[in-house]
TILUMLUM-851774 format. One line per 10 residues: number of its first residue (from 1); for each residue x, y, z of C-alpha. Coordinates in pm, whole numbers, plus 50000, padded with zeros to 5 digits. Each point is the difference from the previous one (the first is absolute). Last residue first. Layout:
! residues N
NUM = X Y Z; ...;
//
This chain:
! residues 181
181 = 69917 23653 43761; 50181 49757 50154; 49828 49703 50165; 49821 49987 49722; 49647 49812 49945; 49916 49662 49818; 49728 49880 49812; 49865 49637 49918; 50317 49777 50048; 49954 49689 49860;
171 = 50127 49695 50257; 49992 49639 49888; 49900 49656 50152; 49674 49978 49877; 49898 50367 50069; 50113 50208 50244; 49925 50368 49907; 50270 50291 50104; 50000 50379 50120; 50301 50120 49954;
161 = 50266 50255 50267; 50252 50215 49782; 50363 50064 49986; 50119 49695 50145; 50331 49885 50066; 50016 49679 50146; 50339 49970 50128; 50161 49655 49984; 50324 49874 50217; 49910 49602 50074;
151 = 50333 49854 50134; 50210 49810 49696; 50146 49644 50106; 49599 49958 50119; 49875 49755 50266; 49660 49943 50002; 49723 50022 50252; 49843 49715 50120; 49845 49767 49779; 49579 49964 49935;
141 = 49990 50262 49737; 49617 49922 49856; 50069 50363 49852; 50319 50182 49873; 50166 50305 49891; 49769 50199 50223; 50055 50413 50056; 49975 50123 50337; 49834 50306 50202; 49819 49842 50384;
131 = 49689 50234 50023; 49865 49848 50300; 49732 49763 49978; 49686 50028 50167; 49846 50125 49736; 49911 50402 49976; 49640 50098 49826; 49908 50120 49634; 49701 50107 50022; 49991 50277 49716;
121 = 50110 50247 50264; 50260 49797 50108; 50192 50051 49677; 50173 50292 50038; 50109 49955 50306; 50143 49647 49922; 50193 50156 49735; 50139 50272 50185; 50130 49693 50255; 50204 49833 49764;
111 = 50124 50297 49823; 50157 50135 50424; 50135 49614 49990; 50186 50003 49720; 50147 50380 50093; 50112 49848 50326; 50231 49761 49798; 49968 49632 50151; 50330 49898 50132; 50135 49663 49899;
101 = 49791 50033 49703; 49797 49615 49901; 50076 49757 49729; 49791 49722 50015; 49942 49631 50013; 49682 49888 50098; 49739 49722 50127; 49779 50218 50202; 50075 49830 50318; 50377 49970 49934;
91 = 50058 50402 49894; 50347 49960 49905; 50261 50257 49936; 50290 50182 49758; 50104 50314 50168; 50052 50307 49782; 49726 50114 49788; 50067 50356 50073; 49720 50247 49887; 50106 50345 49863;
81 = 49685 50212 49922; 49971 50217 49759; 49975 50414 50118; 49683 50194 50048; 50009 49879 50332; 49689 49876 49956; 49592 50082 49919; 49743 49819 49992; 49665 50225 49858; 49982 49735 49680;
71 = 49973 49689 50220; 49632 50102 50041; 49899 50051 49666; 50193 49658 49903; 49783 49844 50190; 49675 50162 49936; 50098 49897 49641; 50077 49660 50119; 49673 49945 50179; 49742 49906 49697;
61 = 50291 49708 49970; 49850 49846 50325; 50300 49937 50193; 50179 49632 50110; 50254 50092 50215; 50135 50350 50118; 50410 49912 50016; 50177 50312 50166; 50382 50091 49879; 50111 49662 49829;
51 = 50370 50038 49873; 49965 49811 49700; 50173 49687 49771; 49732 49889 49784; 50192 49995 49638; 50278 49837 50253; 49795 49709 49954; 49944 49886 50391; 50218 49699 50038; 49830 49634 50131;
41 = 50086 49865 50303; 50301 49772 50115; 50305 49918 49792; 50198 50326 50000; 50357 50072 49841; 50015 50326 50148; 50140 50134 49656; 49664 50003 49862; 49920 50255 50251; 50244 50218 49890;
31 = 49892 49975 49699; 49665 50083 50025; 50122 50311 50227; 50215 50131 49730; 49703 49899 49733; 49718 50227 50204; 50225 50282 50061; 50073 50057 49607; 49620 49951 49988; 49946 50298 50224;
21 = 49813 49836 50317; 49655 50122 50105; 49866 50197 50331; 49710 49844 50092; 49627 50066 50016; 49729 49674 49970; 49729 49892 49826; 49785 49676 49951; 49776 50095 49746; 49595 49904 50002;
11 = 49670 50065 49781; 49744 50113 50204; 49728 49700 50167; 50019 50187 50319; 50114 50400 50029; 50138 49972 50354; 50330 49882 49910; 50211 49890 50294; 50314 50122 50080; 50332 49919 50126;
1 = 50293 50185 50140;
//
Protein backbone atom coordinates (compact mmCIF):
# COMPACT_ATOMS: atom_id res chain seq x y z
CA UNK A 1 0.00 0.00 0.00
CA UNK A 2 1.43 3.41 -0.57
CA UNK A 3 0.23 6.84 -0.52
CA UNK A 4 0.86 10.11 -1.48
CA UNK A 5 0.10 13.20 0.58
CA UNK A 6 -1.99 15.63 -1.10
CA UNK A 7 -1.66 18.40 1.48
CA UNK A 8 1.90 19.92 -0.04
CA UNK A 9 4.43 21.70 2.00
CA UNK A 10 2.67 19.74 5.49
CA UNK A 11 4.84 18.47 7.88
CA UNK A 12 5.65 14.62 7.09
CA UNK A 13 5.68 10.93 9.01
CA UNK A 14 6.43 7.89 7.41
CA UNK A 15 3.76 5.45 8.90
CA UNK A 16 2.92 2.16 8.83
CA UNK A 17 0.40 -0.69 10.72
CA UNK A 18 1.92 -3.88 12.11
CA UNK A 19 1.35 -6.20 14.56
CA UNK A 20 4.37 -5.73 17.27
CA UNK A 21 6.57 -8.21 19.13
CA UNK A 22 6.27 -8.62 23.13
CA UNK A 23 9.77 -7.82 24.28
CA UNK A 24 10.15 -11.31 25.83
CA UNK A 25 9.51 -12.35 21.99
CA UNK A 26 11.80 -9.81 20.69
CA UNK A 27 15.10 -11.19 22.79
CA UNK A 28 14.15 -15.12 22.01
CA UNK A 29 14.19 -14.29 18.42
CA UNK A 30 17.41 -11.89 18.85
CA UNK A 31 19.03 -14.68 20.11
CA UNK A 32 18.27 -17.01 18.03
CA UNK A 33 19.47 -15.12 15.41
CA UNK A 34 22.69 -14.47 17.03
CA UNK A 35 23.13 -18.08 17.16
CA UNK A 36 23.18 -18.23 13.22
CA UNK A 37 26.59 -17.13 13.35
CA UNK A 38 26.04 -14.59 10.35
CA UNK A 39 28.65 -12.52 8.48
CA UNK A 40 26.65 -10.81 5.78
CA UNK A 41 24.11 -7.83 6.33
CA UNK A 42 23.43 -5.85 9.03
CA UNK A 43 20.71 -7.12 12.04
CA UNK A 44 17.49 -5.30 12.50
CA UNK A 45 17.55 -4.17 16.45
CA UNK A 46 15.17 -6.48 17.83
CA UNK A 47 13.65 -3.03 19.44
CA UNK A 48 12.23 -2.94 15.60
CA UNK A 49 11.26 -6.39 15.17
CA UNK A 50 7.33 -6.18 13.56
CA UNK A 51 4.86 -8.00 11.75
CA UNK A 52 4.04 -5.24 9.07
CA UNK A 53 0.18 -5.33 8.29
CA UNK A 54 -0.15 -2.38 5.45
CA UNK A 55 2.80 0.23 5.14
CA UNK A 56 1.07 3.86 3.96
CA UNK A 57 4.35 5.93 3.28
CA UNK A 58 5.18 9.23 3.82
CA UNK A 59 1.60 10.97 5.28
CA UNK A 60 0.82 14.44 5.96
CA UNK A 61 0.55 14.40 9.85
CA UNK A 62 -2.93 16.58 9.41
CA UNK A 63 -4.00 12.85 8.14
CA UNK A 64 -3.31 10.68 11.14
CA UNK A 65 -6.38 11.57 12.98
CA UNK A 66 -8.49 10.75 9.86
CA UNK A 67 -6.39 7.72 10.05
CA UNK A 68 -6.87 6.49 13.05
CA UNK A 69 -10.76 7.44 12.59
CA UNK A 70 -10.91 5.10 9.96
CA UNK A 71 -9.01 2.11 11.42
CA UNK A 72 -11.31 2.55 14.45
CA UNK A 73 -14.57 0.72 12.65
CA UNK A 74 -12.05 -2.69 12.00
CA UNK A 75 -13.19 -5.18 13.55
CA UNK A 76 -11.68 -9.10 14.18
CA UNK A 77 -12.25 -12.18 15.45
CA UNK A 78 -12.56 -10.73 18.66
CA UNK A 79 -9.89 -13.16 19.67
CA UNK A 80 -5.64 -12.46 19.41
CA UNK A 81 -4.16 -13.58 16.74
CA UNK A 82 -1.64 -16.53 16.61
CA UNK A 83 1.01 -15.87 13.88
CA UNK A 84 3.68 -18.63 13.20
CA UNK A 85 7.05 -17.37 12.38
CA UNK A 86 8.20 -20.64 11.26
CA UNK A 87 10.40 -20.86 8.18
CA UNK A 88 13.55 -18.89 8.17
CA UNK A 89 13.98 -17.21 4.35
CA UNK A 90 15.62 -14.92 1.92
CA UNK A 91 14.21 -12.29 -0.13
CA UNK A 92 17.58 -11.87 -2.59
CA UNK A 93 16.26 -8.83 -4.55
CA UNK A 94 15.31 -6.91 -1.56
CA UNK A 95 18.38 -7.78 0.33
CA UNK A 96 16.70 -9.79 3.37
CA UNK A 97 16.63 -12.29 5.83
CA UNK A 98 13.32 -13.11 7.39
CA UNK A 99 11.23 -15.16 9.26
CA UNK A 100 8.08 -15.93 7.44
CA UNK A 101 4.68 -18.55 8.66
CA UNK A 102 4.71 -21.69 6.83
CA UNK A 103 0.97 -21.27 6.55
CA UNK A 104 -0.41 -17.84 6.72
CA UNK A 105 -3.39 -17.80 9.36
CA UNK A 106 -6.69 -16.88 7.51
CA UNK A 107 -7.53 -14.57 10.37
CA UNK A 108 -4.07 -12.49 9.33
CA UNK A 109 -5.18 -12.07 6.18
CA UNK A 110 -9.14 -11.29 6.85
CA UNK A 111 -7.15 -7.86 9.41
CA UNK A 112 -5.10 -7.27 6.43
CA UNK A 113 -7.74 -6.67 4.15
CA UNK A 114 -10.26 -4.67 6.84
CA UNK A 115 -7.55 -2.34 6.98
CA UNK A 116 -7.22 -1.66 3.43
CA UNK A 117 -11.06 -1.07 3.36
CA UNK A 118 -10.94 1.22 5.71
CA UNK A 119 -8.50 3.20 4.39
CA UNK A 120 -9.29 3.53 0.69
CA UNK A 121 -11.52 6.13 1.27
CA UNK A 122 -8.77 8.52 2.28
CA UNK A 123 -6.88 7.44 -1.04
CA UNK A 124 -5.13 4.98 -0.02
CA UNK A 125 -4.74 2.64 -3.20
CA UNK A 126 -3.43 -1.24 -3.59
CA UNK A 127 0.47 -1.76 -4.78
CA UNK A 128 1.33 -4.19 -6.85
CA UNK A 129 2.74 -6.21 -4.27
CA UNK A 130 1.08 -8.92 -2.63
CA UNK A 131 0.73 -8.93 0.98
CA UNK A 132 3.70 -11.37 1.62
CA UNK A 133 3.62 -11.43 6.16
CA UNK A 134 7.39 -11.71 7.53
CA UNK A 135 9.47 -10.31 10.12
CA UNK A 136 13.36 -9.18 9.01
CA UNK A 137 16.33 -10.05 11.17
CA UNK A 138 18.53 -8.77 8.58
CA UNK A 139 19.19 -6.32 5.63
CA UNK A 140 22.05 -6.02 2.89
CA UNK A 141 21.83 -10.15 3.42
CA UNK A 142 23.63 -11.15 0.33
CA UNK A 143 24.09 -15.23 1.56
CA UNK A 144 21.70 -17.82 1.04
CA UNK A 145 19.69 -18.95 3.63
CA UNK A 146 21.18 -20.27 6.81
CA UNK A 147 21.43 -23.35 8.35
CA UNK A 148 20.10 -23.50 11.94
CA UNK A 149 20.93 -26.58 14.68
CA UNK A 150 17.53 -25.15 16.19
CA UNK A 151 14.48 -24.82 13.39
CA UNK A 152 12.68 -21.40 13.71
CA UNK A 153 9.35 -22.25 16.01
CA UNK A 154 7.98 -18.52 17.01
CA UNK A 155 4.33 -17.49 17.39
CA UNK A 156 3.60 -13.93 17.25
CA UNK A 157 0.93 -13.44 19.50
CA UNK A 158 -0.74 -10.31 19.14
CA UNK A 159 -3.51 -8.90 20.92
CA UNK A 160 -3.77 -5.66 19.16
CA UNK A 161 -2.89 -4.19 15.60
CA UNK A 162 -0.43 -0.39 15.99
CA UNK A 163 -0.11 2.20 14.01
CA UNK A 164 3.76 3.10 13.79
CA UNK A 165 6.14 6.25 12.65
CA UNK A 166 9.53 5.51 10.93
CA UNK A 167 11.85 7.80 11.89
CA UNK A 168 15.71 7.55 11.67
CA UNK A 169 15.93 4.09 11.98
CA UNK A 170 13.32 3.54 14.81
CA UNK A 171 9.66 2.63 15.08
CA UNK A 172 7.17 4.61 17.79
CA UNK A 173 3.99 3.28 17.80
CA UNK A 174 1.30 6.11 17.70
CA UNK A 175 -2.01 4.19 18.72
CA UNK A 176 -3.00 0.82 18.58
CA UNK A 177 -6.45 -1.06 18.47
CA UNK A 178 -7.54 -4.63 20.01
CA UNK A 179 -7.97 -7.47 18.37
CA UNK A 180 -9.94 -8.55 21.45
CA UNK A 181 -12.24 -6.49 22.87
Amino acid sequence: MSYESREQDKPLKRLFFALPCASAQRRAIAQWRNALGLSSGRPVPADNFHLTLMFLGSVAVTQIPGICAAVAGVRTSGEQLAVPLDRLDVWRRAGVLLLAPAQEPLELRQLVYALQQALLPLGFVDAPREFRPHLTLMRDYRAPVPESSTPPDFHLIARHFTLFESHKGRYRALAEWPLVP
